[in-house]
Backbone bond lengths (Angstrom), bond angles and torsions (degrees), N, CA, C in turn:
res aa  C-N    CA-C-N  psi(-1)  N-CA   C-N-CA  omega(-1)  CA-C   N-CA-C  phi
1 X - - - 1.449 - - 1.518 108.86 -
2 X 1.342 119.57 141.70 1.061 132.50 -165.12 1.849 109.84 -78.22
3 X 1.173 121.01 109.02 1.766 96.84 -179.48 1.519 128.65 -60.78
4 X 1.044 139.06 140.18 1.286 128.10 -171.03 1.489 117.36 -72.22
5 X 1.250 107.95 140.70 1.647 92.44 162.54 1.667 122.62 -104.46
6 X 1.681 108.61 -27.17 1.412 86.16 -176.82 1.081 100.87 -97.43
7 X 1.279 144.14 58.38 1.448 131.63 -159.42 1.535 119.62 78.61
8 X 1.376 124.62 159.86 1.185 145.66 164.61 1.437 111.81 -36.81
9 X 1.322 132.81 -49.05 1.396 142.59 178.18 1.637 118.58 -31.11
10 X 1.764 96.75 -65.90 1.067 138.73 -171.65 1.890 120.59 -78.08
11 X 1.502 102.81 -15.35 1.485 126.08 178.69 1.778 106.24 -65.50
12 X 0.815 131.45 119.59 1.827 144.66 165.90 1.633 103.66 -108.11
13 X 1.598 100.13 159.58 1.170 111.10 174.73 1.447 89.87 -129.99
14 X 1.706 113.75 140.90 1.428 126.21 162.34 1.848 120.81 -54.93
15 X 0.971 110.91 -4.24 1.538 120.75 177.67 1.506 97.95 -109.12
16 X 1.182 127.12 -40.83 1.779 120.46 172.75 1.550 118.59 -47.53
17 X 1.830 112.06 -35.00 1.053 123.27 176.22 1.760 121.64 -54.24
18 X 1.592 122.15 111.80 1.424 99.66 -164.65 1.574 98.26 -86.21
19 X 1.074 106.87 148.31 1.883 117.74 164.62 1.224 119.04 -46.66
20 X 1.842 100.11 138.11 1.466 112.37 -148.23 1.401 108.42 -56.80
21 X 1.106 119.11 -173.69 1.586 134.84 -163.79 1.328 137.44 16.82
22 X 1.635 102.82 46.62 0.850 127.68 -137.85 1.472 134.87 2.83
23 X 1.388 123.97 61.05 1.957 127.03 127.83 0.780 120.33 -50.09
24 X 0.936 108.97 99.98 1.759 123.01 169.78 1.427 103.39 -114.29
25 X 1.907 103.94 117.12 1.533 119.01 -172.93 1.282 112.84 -74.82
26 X 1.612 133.73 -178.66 1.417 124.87 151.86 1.506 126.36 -65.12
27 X 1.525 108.92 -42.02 1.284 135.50 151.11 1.533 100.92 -15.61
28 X 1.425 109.61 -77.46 1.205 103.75 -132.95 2.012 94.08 -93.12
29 X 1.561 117.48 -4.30 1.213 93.45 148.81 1.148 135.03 -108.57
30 X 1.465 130.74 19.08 1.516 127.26 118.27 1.451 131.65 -47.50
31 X 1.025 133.71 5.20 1.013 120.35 -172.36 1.755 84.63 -102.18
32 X 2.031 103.28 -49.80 1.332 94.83 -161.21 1.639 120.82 -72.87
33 X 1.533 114.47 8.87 1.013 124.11 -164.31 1.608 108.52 -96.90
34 X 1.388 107.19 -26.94 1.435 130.89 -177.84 1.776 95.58 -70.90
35 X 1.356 112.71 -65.57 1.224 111.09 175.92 1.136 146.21 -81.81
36 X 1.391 97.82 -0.52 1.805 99.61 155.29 1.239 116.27 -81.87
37 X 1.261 136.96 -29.51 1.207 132.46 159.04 1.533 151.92 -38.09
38 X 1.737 75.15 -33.02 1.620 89.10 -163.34 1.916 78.29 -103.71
39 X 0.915 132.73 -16.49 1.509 127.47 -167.89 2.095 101.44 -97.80
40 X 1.355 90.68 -25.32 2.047 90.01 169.30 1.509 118.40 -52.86
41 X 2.083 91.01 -56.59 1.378 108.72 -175.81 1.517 105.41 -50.27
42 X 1.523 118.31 -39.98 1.624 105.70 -158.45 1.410 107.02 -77.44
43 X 1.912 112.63 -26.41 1.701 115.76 -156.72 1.565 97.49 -81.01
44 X 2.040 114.59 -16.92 1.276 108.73 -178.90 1.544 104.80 -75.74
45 X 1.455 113.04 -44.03 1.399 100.82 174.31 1.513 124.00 -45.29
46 X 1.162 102.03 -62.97 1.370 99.81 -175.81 1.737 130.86 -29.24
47 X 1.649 84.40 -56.86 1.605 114.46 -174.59 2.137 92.52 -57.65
48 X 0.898 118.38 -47.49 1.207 117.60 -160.50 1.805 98.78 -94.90
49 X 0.963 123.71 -8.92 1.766 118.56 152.74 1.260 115.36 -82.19
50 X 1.898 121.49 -14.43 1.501 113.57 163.10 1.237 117.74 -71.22
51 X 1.533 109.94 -47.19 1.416 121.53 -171.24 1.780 94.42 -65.35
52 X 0.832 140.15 -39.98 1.279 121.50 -179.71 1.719 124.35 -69.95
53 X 1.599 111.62 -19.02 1.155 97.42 150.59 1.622 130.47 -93.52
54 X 0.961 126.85 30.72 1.639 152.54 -176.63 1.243 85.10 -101.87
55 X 1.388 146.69 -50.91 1.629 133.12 -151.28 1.322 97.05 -95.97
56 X 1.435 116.51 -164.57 1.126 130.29 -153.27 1.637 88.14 -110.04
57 X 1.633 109.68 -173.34 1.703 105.93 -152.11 1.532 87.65 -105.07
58 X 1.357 143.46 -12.02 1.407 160.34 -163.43 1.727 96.95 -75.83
59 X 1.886 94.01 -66.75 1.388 105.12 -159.72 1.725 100.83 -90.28
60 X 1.443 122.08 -4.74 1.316 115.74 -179.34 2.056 108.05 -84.58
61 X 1.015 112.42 -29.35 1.071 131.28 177.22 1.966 122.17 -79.33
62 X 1.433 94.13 -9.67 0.847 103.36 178.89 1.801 104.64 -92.45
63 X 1.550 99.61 -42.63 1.898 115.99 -151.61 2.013 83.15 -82.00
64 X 1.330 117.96 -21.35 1.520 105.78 176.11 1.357 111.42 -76.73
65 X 1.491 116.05 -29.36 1.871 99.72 177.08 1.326 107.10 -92.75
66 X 1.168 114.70 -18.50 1.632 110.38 161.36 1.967 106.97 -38.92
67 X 1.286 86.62 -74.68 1.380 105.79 164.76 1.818 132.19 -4.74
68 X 1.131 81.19 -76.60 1.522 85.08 173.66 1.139 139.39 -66.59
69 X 1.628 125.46 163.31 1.652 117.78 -156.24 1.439 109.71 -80.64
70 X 1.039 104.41 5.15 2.232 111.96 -176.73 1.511 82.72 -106.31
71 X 0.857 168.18 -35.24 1.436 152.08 -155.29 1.859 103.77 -112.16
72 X 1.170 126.64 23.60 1.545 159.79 166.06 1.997 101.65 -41.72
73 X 1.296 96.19 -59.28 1.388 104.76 171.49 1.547 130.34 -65.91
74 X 0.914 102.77 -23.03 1.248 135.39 -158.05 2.140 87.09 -79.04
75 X 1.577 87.05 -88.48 1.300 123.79 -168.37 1.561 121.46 -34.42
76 X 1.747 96.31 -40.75 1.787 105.87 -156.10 2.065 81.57 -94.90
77 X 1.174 146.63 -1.01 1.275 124.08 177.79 1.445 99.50 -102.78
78 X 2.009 109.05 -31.65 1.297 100.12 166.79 1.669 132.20 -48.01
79 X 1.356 105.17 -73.57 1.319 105.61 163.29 1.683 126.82 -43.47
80 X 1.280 129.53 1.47 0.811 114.31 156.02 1.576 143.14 -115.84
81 X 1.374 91.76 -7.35 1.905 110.10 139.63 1.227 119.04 -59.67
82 X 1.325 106.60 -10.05 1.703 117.38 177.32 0.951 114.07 -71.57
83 X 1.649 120.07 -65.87 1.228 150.29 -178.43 1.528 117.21 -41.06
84 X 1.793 103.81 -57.93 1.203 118.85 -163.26 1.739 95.15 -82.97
85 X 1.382 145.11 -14.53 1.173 156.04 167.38 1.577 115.57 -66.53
86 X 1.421 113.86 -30.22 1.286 132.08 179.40 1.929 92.16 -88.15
87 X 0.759 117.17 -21.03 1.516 108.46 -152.66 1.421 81.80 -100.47
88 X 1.349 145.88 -41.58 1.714 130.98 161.43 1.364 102.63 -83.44
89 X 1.201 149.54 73.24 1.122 137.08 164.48 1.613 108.60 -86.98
90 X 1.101 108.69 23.07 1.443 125.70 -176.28 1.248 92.08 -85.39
91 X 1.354 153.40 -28.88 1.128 159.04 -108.80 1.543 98.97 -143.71
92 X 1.840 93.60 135.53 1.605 100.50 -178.99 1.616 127.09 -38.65
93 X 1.292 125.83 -34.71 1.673 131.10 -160.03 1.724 109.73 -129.11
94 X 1.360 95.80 -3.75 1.606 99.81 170.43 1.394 116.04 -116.44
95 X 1.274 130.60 128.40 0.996 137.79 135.43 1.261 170.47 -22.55
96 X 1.314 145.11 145.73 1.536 117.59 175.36 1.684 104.68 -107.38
97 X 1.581 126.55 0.48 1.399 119.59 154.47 1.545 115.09 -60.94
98 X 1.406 114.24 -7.91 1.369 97.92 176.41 1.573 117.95 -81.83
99 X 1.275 100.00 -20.13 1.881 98.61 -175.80 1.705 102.39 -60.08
100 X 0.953 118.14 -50.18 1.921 116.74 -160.15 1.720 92.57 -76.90
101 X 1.154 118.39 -32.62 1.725 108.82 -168.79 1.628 103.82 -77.85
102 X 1.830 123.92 -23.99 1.346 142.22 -172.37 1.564 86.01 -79.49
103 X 1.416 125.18 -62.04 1.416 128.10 -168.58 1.590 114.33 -56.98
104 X 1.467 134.52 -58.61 0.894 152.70 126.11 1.730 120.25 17.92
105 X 1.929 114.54 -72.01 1.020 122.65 -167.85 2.028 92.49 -89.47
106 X 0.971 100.35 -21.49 1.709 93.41 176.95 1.541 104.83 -76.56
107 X 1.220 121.92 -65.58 1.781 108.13 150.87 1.322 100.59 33.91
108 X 1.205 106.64 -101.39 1.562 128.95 -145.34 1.300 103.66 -51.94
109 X 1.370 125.70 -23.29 1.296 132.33 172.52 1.298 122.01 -80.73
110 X 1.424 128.38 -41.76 1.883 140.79 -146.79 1.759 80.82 -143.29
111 X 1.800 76.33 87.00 2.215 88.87 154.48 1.418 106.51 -44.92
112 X 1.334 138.53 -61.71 1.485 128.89 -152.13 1.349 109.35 -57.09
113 X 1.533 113.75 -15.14 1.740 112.71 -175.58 1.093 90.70 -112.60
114 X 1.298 149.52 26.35 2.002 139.66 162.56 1.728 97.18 -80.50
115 X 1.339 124.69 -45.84 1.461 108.14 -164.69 1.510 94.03 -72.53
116 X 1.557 117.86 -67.75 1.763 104.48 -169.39 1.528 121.83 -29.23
117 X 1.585 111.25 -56.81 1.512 110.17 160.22 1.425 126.73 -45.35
118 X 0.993 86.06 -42.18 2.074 92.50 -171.50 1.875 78.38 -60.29
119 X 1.029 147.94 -108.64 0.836 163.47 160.43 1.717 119.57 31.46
120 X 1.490 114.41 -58.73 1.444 149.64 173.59 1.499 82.83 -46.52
121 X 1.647 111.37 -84.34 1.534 129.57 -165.32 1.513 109.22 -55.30
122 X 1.064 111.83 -15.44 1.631 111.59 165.99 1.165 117.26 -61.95
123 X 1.448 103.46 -65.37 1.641 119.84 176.57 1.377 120.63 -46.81
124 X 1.449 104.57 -43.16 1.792 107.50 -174.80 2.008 98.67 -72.52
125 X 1.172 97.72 -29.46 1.667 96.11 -172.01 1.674 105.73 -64.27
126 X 1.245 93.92 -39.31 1.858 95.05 -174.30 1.308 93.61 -88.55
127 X 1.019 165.94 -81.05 1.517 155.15 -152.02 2.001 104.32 -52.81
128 X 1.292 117.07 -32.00 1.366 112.58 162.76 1.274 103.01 -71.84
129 X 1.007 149.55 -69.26 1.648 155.44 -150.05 1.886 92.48 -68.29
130 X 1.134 109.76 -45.16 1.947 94.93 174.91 1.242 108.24 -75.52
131 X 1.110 121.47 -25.57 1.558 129.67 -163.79 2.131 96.15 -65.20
132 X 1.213 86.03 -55.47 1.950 95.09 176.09 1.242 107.16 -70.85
133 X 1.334 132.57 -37.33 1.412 126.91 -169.38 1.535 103.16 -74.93
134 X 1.641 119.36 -18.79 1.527 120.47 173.43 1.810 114.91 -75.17
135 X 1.150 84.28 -41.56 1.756 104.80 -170.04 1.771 89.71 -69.14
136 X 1.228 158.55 -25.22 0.998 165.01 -161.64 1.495 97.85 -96.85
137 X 1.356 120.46 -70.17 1.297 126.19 -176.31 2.023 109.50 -49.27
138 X 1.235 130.37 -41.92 1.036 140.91 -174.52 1.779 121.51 -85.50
């Protein structure tokens, strides 16, 4: 694997690259199908071990045993009082931050939603990280 230089964003793998003019084999999207997967799961981790040091030490300690694969039971009914809380956020005491934090902690469960998240948490990471690098500059 190639190390990144401008960051993770900007990182390619020579096997991600599909063959020129565009042929694209079966082969070769199994391969990329294998490894986006297993590379979502890790960029969601990641992204979501930053955001947990962004919170406070109460609620960070909380979103890590959420986290984990023994707290499974726990997690997938949580997040989905989440979900469905986001979905009336019409409503006096609920919200619509609950849909992405409900979406988010289900993640960890339903691969097909690890890249969009992985993805989401990208965006919020770089729009915070310019957001300080502005507030610095000024």
């Amino acid at each position: 694997m190639m190390k990144p230089i401008w960051g993770h964003f900007f990182a390619r793998r020579l096997r991600d690259i599909p063959p020129p003019c565009g042929a694209v084999t079966n082969q070769h999207l199994f391969v990329m199908e294998r490894d986006v997967s297993s590379d979502h799961r890790a960029e969601l981790d990641r992204h979501l071990a930053w955001l947990e040091g962004k919170m406070p030490l109460r609620f960070a300690k909380f979103m890590g045993w959420v986290r984990k694969p023994s707290s499974r039971l726990v997690r997938v009914p949580f997040a989905m009082a989440l979900i469905i809380g986001g979905i009336f956020s019409f409503l006096p005491v609920l919200g619509l931050w609950m849909l992405p934090l409900g979406l988010i902690l289900i993640a960890q469960d339903l691969p097909f939603l690890q890249g969009p998240m992985a993805r989401m948490l990208g965006w919020i990471e770089r729009k915070w990280l310019e957001r300080k690098v502005a507030k610095r500059m000024s």
